[in-house]
Each structure stands twice: as C-alpha cells, then as structure tokens.
N, C-alpha and C positions, 0 to 999 in steps of 0.2 A: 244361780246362773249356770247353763251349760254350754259349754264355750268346747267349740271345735278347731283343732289348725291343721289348715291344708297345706300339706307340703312339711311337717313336723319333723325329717327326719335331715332338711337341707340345713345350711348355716345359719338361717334367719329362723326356719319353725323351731328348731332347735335352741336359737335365741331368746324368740319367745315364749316357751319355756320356763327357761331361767327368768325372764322377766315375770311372770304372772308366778313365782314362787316369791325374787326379793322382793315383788309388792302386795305379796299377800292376799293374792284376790282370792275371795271366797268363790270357789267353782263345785257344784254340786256335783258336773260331768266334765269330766276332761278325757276328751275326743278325739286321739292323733288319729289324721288320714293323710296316709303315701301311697306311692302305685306298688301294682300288686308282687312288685320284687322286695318289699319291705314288709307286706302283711304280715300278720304270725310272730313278725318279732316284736321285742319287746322296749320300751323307754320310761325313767325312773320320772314321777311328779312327785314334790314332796316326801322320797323317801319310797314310794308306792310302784311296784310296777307297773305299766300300760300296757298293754296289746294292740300294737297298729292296727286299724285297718283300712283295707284298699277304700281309694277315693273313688264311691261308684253313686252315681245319681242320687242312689238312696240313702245317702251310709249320711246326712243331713238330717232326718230325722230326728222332730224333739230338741233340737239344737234354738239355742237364742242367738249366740254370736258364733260366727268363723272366721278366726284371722286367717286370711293368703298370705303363703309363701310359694308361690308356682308360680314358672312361666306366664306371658300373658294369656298362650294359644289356649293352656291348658284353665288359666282365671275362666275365660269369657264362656268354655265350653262347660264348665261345672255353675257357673252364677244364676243360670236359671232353675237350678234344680235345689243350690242355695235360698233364692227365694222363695220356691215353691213351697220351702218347707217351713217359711215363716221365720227361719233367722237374718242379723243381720251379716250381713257380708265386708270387713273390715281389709279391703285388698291392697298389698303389697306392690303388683305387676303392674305395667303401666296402661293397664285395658282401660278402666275406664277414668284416668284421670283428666281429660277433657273434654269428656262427656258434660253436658250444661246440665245435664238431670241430675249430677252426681257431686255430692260436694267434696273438695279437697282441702283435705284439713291436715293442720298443726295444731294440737289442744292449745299451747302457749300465744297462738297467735290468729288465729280465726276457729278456737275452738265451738263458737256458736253455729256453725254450718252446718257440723255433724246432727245437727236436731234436726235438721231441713232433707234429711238424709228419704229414699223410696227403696230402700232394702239396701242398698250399698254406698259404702264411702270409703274411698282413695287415699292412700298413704301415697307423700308423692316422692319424686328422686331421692336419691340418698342426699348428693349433693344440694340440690335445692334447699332439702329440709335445714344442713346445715348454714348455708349459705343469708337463710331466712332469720333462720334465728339469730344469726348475728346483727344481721340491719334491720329487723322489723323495729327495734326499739330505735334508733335513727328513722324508720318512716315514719313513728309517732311524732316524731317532733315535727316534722316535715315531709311530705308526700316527698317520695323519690322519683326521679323524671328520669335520670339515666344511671345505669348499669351495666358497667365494664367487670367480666371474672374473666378467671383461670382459674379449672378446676385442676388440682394434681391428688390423680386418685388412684385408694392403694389395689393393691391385687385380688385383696379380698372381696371387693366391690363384684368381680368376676366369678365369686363360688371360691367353695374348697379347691377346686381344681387350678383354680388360678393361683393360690397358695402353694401349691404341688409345684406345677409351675414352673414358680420360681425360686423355689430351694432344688428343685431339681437341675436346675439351667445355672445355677451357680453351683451346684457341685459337677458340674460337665465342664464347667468353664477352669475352677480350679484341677480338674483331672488333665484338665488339657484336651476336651472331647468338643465335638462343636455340638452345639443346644439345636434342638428341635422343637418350634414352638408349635403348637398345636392349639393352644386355649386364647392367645395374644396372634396378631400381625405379623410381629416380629419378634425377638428377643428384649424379653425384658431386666433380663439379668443387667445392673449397671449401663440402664438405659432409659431410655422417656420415650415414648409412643406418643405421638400427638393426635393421637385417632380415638373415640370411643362411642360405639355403634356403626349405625350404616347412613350412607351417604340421603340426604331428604333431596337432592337433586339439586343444590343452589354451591355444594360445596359444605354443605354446613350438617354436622352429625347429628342422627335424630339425642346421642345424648346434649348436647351444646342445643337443640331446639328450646329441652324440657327447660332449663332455668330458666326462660323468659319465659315461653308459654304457661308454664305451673305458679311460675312467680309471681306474673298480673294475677291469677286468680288469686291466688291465698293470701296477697296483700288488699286483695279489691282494687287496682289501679290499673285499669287496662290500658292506661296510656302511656307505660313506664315503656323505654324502649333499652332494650337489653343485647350485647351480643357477649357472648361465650365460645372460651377455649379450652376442651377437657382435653387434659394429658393421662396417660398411665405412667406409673412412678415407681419404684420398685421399691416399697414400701408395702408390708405386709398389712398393716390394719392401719383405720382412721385416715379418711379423707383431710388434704387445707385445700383450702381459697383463698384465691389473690381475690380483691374486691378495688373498686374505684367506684364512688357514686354521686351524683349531683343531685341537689332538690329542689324546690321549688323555693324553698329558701332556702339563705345560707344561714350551714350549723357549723356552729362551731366545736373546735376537738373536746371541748370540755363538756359542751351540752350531750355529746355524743357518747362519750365516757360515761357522763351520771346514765343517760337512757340505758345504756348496756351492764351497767353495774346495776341499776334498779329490776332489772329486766329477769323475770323468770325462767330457769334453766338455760341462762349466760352466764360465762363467770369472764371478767373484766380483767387480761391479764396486763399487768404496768411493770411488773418487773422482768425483762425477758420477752418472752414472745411464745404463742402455742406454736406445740412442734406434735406430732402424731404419736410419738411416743408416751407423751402427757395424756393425750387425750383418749386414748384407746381403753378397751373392757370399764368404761362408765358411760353415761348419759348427759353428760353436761358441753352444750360447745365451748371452747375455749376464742375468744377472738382478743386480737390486742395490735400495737403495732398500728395504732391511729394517726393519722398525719396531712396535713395541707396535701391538695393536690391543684396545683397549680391551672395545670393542664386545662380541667373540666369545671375549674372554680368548684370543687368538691370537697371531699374527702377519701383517704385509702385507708384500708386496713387489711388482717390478716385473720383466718380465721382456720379451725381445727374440731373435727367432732368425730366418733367412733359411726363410720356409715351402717354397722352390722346394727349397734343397737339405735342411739337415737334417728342413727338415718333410716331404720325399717324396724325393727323387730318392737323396740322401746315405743315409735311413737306409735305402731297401730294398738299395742297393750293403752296406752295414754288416751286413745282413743273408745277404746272402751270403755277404761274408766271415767271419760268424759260423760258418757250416756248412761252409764249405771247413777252417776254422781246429778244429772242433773234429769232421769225419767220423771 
C-alpha cells in the first residue's frame, strides 16, 4: 500500500505518523506532503528518513490512500486532484463531512460506510468522535432521542500554536505582564472561553453545529435532536464531555455500564472518573460518572478522549485499516 499525508508536518500529520508505525502498517510508499516552506526537509518513518514534498496537484501520483491534515480551504482545493490520481482521500478538515456523497465514519461505530465511500471519506469532529464513542454503545440498547453536551476542550484542539498559547500567557501572567492572545478570543490562561468557531447566524458556533449534525449521520438517527456548548479550557491535551441523554427507551445505569464496558475502544471507568490527564497520548475514550438524570427521564455521564489522536489522527489511520482489512 502507498499511503500519502497531507499536511505531515502539522500536529495531527505528525500524529499520524506515529500512528501508522505503533500499528505496523505495512506501507510500500510513505509520502509526506507540506507547503513548499517545508519541502526539502526531512521527517524519520520507522527509523528511515523522508524528504517532504510540496503539496502540488501532482505530487498524488501512484498513491492508494491520503490521510488530510489541512485546513478545509486547502482539503477541498487538493481533493480533486487526489482523486484524479485514483487514491482514496481519508480527510481530516471538515470539507466534506456533510456531503450525502461522502460517508462519515468511526471504524468502532459505523465502520461499514467507508466501503460505500466515491474517492473520499470524513474523519469527523475531534469532539464528536469522542462524544460518540462513548454513547454509541447506549444507542445500541436504545435509539437516542435527545442530546444535551458540553464540550470543554483543550488547547491543543487549536494547533501547536494554541499550545504556545498558553504556556506563554501563563508565563506573562506569573511575570506580571499582561497576555496577548492572538490564536484564542481572549485569554486562556486560568480561564474558559465559551466560544469555539464562528457564529452560523442563530447564536450557535459552527463547532456546537457539528456534534448534532455529524452525530445524526454516524449513529444513522436523523431524528436525534441535539444541542451543544463548546468551551475552551486551559488544558493542554485530551478533550471531556459533559453528556445527558434520553432514549426511546428507558436504560438503565447498569445496562449502560455493561454496553460501555462491552464496547470497543471504551474503557468503563467505576472507580474515579476520566480526567484529560488519563486519557491523553493513547487512543482509548475513557467515560464513567453514569447517573440518573432526572430532568430528561435519561441518563448523564462523563467522558474523556485524547482529540489529537483518536479524535483525528488515530481514527483516520483506523480508517484505513478498515479498507485494507475488509477490500
């Protein structure tokens, strides 16, 4: 297989990387493409050097798969020249994840999609993905009717830069200097921003759109009704979610336990509760913190998952190997 990733040099190509080494994918070609401020130089696969090069119409060639890590502006304007060249397109950015041509996949939870795939498939939110994994195994018991979150998500979700950030803005704050934010709204240092994206015009950020919009499709339930609140949290890696959810039946905390304990790449936590620091540099969500909700005749719980890899980098690798595994 010769497997290309665009955008290799960001925190997610970079991620994926490291992912397609701990799982051993056998890659015949490995393909880093950046813009042309990174060509020429170099990044280790396996021990091996690579040689960037620029992401140019052509530079697809002879390729089977290309993971995205880019922008959307810069997805939508390379995807055709992606296809042209007969690989498939495994994107990151949120260009085409509600496109009805295009399936949106989690391998653990609608990994059959990706077969239905016309040259690309959608890795979706970071947030989402984790959000999903946590209650897909609850929607099996029971189709989910409503979904109440709070996303509080770390800095990392925003690049390296947003990392920068905020060790920066906390060492201006301990100097006694005032912070300059540049990559945030406001100051994030020992703060929460209740903002993440840009306004859809109702009051509601295009990120708080994607968990309902993304979420009907990958669970198949276009009837679920959703609303969401992303927060920024001055927390360096690994998204949580607050969650509340009603279903069309009522489950109970125990039946909701076994689904999530039975559940591939969840791990069920009962002693304690997932905190970001748990869950960070691995691939597994942590959720726990199950409980009557009164309110919405439901259930609440809590959940935790590293956004760099299984919320992007991990599952578009998972992704690949879905199609290798089931050609």
């Amino acid at each position: 297989m010769k497997v290309g990733i665009l955008g290799a040099t960001g925190a997610v190509g970079r991620q994926m990387i490291e992912c397609l080494e701990e799982r051993n994918i056998a890659c015949d070609e490995l393909r880093l493409l950046a813009s042309s401020r990174s060509a020429g130089k170099t990044m280790e696969f396996n021990g091996q050097p690579i040689t960037i090069q620029e992401a140019t119409p052509d530079a697809f060639n002879g390729l089977d798969v290309v993971l995205g890590a880019v922008e959307a502006d810069h997805s939508k304007e390379l995807a055709p020249s992606i296809q042209k060249a007969g690989a498939v397109y495994i994107d990151n950015s949120s260009s085409f994840r509600m496109d009805p041509n295009v399936p949106l996949v989690v391998p653990e939870i609608n990994g059959a999609d990706a077969l239905n795939h016309h040259g690309i498939i959608a890795n979706p939110n970071c947030s989402t993905i984790i959000t999903m994994m946590a209650i897909a195994p609850i929607h099996r018991v029971s189709p989910i009717k409503t979904l109440i979150t709070s996303t509080y998500q770390a800095v990392s979700g925003a690049g390296i830069n947003g990392m920068r950030e905020l060790e920066e803005e906390v060492k201006a704050l301990a100097e006694g200097r005032t912070p300059e934010p540049k990559v945030f709204p406001a100051v994030i240092a020992y703060n929460c921003i209740p903002w993440i994206g840009s306004d859809t015009g109702n009051g509601v950020t295009t990120e708080e759109a994607k968990m309902g919009n993304e979420g009907r499709k990958i669970l198949h339930n276009p009837d679920m009704k959703v609303t969401c609140t992303c927060v920024r949290v001055p927390v360096f890696r690994s998204h949580s979610i607050s969650v509340s959810l009603a279903c069309e039946e009522a489950v109970t905390i125990d039946q909701a336990k076994e689904a999530i304990r039975n559940a591939e790449g969840v791990k069920l936590v009962e002693d304690g509760y997932p905190m970001p620091l748990d869950t960070s540099n691995q691939d597994i969500v942590f959720a726990g913190r199950i409980r009557k909700d009164e309110a919405i005749n439901g259930l609440d719980l809590w959940c935790c998952g590293d956004q760099i890899r299984k919320g992007a980098a991990t599952n578009a690798v998972e992704i690949l190997e879905y199609l290798r595994d089931h050609a």
